[in-house]
C-alpha positions, 0 to 999 in steps of 0.5 A, spaced: 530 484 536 534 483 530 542 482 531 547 485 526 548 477 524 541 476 523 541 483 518 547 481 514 544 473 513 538 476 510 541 481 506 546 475 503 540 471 501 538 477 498 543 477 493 543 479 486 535 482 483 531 481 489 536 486 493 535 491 486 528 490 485 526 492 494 532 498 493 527 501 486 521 499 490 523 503 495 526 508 492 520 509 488 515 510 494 520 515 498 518 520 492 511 517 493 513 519 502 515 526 500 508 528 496 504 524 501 507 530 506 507 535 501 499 534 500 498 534 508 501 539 509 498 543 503 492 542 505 492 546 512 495 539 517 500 541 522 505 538 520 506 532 526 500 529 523 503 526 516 509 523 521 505 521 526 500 517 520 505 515 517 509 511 523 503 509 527 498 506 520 504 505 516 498 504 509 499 509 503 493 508 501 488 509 508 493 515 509 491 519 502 485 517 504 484 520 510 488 526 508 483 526 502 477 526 507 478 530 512 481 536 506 475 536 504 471 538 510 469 530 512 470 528 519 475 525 523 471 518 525 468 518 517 477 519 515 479 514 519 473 509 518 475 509 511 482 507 512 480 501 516 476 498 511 481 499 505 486 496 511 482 490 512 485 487 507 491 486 512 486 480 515 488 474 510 495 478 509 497 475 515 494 467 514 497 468 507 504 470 510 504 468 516 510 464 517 515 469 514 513 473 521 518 468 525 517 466 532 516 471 538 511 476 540 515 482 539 518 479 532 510 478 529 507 484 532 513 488 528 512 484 522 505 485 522 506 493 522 510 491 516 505 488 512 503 491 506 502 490 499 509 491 497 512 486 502 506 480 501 508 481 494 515 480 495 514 475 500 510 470 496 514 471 490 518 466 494 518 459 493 524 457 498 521 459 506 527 462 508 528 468 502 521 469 503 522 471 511 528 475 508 524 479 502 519 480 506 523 484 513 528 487 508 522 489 504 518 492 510 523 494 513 527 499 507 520 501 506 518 504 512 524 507 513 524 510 506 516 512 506 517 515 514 523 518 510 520 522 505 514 524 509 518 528 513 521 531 507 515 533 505 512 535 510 518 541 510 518 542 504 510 543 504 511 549 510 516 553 506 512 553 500 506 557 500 503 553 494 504 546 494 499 546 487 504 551 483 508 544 482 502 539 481 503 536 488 495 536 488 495 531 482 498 526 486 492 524 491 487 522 485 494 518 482 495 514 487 488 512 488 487 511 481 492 506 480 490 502 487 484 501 483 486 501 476 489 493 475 484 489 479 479 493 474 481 487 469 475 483 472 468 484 470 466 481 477 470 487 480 468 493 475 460 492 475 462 493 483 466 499 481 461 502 477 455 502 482 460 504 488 461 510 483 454 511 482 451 512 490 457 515 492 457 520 486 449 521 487 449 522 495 455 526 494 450 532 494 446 531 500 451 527 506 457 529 509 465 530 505 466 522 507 460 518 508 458 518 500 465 514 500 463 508 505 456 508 501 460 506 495 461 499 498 454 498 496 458 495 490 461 490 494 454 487 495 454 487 486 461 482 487 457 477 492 452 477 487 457 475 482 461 470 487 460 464 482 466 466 478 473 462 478 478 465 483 484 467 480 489 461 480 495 463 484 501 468 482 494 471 477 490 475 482 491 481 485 497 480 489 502 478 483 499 484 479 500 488 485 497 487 492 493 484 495 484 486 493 483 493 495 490 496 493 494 494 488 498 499 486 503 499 479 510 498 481 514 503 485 507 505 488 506 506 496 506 502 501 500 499 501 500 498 495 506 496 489 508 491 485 516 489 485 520 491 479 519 485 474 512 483 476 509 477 472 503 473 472 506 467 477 509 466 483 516 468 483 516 471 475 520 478 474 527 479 476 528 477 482 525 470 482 529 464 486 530 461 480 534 466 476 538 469 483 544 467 483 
């Protein structure tokens, strides 16, 4: 699909910054991999699950979810219900960024397996089309090599180790889904709907399930349609510029369906690998 010229093309145009902040980025996420296995496996999952999720799904934040639901005794179809629909945001991801797919259908279907917070954000912070293609695959591609990467690591390391809790592992699972919420908070429309998510799904917690009160949380959602007269956000001000995409921004360095490449800003192209300041 790509040839050794297409490679060393994207990352000369990649010079500079936007190479550093994709490296960081991915850096970053491999220690986010390596937890994500340790967790899984930690939890009683046979180690080729958290491989194999991480390969087939490629989304950090549906495969916490997942690992979280069914560890808490919910079921397999209620796991993977939840992770479609903090995926269904991958929906407007693919018109907004479409074209750094390329031509070909082998190419598209390989770029959109590769559509994730991190890649969308780099990827629009380009002006010129052809650093964004470029960011967009480097990005995708460091990052699912990375994360897969980790994740293996992990899921080995979990193995060896009797108690994964005793370094604290188990504190990562709430962390990355705290910060996928937290910067999309800034907005009264999204923190009323957040609120009664919370609500049902804390009151239905008794009676359902392990895994249902957390579909019932989405009756927020109805609050935020309720609410739909407010301003959008202009562009490079929403979710995407502070780290993704609605339903899963994540703080810089944060896993793959959700993050925020290193010098983020509130407009398109702002931190340190905007076009303008790349050599």
């Amino acid at each position: 699909m790509f040839s050794m010229a297409v490679m060393r093309s994207i990352w000369r145009t990649l010079r500079g910054g936007l190479a550093r902040d994709i490296a960081l980025v991915c850096a970053a996420d491999t220690l986010v991999g390596v937890s994500f296995g340790a967790i899984a496996v930690g939890e009683g999952l046979p180690l080729w699950l958290p491989v194999l999720l991480s390969v087939v799904v490629f989304a950090g934040a549906a495969q916490f979810m997942f690992v979280g639901i069914v560890a808490s005794g919910g079921t397999a179809l209620a796991a993977v219900a939840a992770g479609l629909l903090v995926n269904a945001r991958h929906v407007p991801f693919g018109f907004t960024v479409g074209d750094a797919l390329g031509g070909g259908r082998l190419r598209r279907f390989a770029g959109s397996h590769l559509m994730i917070d991190e890649t969308v954000a780099f990827a629009l912070a380009q002006r010129d089309p052809v650093r964004r293609r470029a960011a967009y695959w480097a990005c995708g591609v460091g990052l699912f090599v990375c994360w897969n990467l980790g994740v293996v690591l992990g899921a080995l390391g979990g193995t060896a180790v009797s108690d994964t809790d005793a370094f604290g592992l188990d504190a990562a699972f709430p962390a990355v889904l705290l910060a996928l919420v937290l910067p999309s908070l800034r907005e009264a429309g999204t923190r009323r709907a957040a609120l009664v998510g919370v609500g049902v799904s804390l009151a239905a917690a008794p009676f359902l399930p392990a895994g249902v009160p957390v579909l019932l949380a989405l009756a927020g959602l109805a609050v935020a349609g309720a609410g739909g007269g407010e301003a959008a956000p202009e562009q490079g001000s929403g979710a995407v510029a502070q780290g993704g995409p609605v339903g899963g921004p994540v703080p810089e360095g944060g896993v793959p369906g959700g993050g925020v490449p290193g010098g983020g800003g509130d407009e398109p192209g702002a931190g340190s690998y905007d076009e303008e300041r790349v050599p």
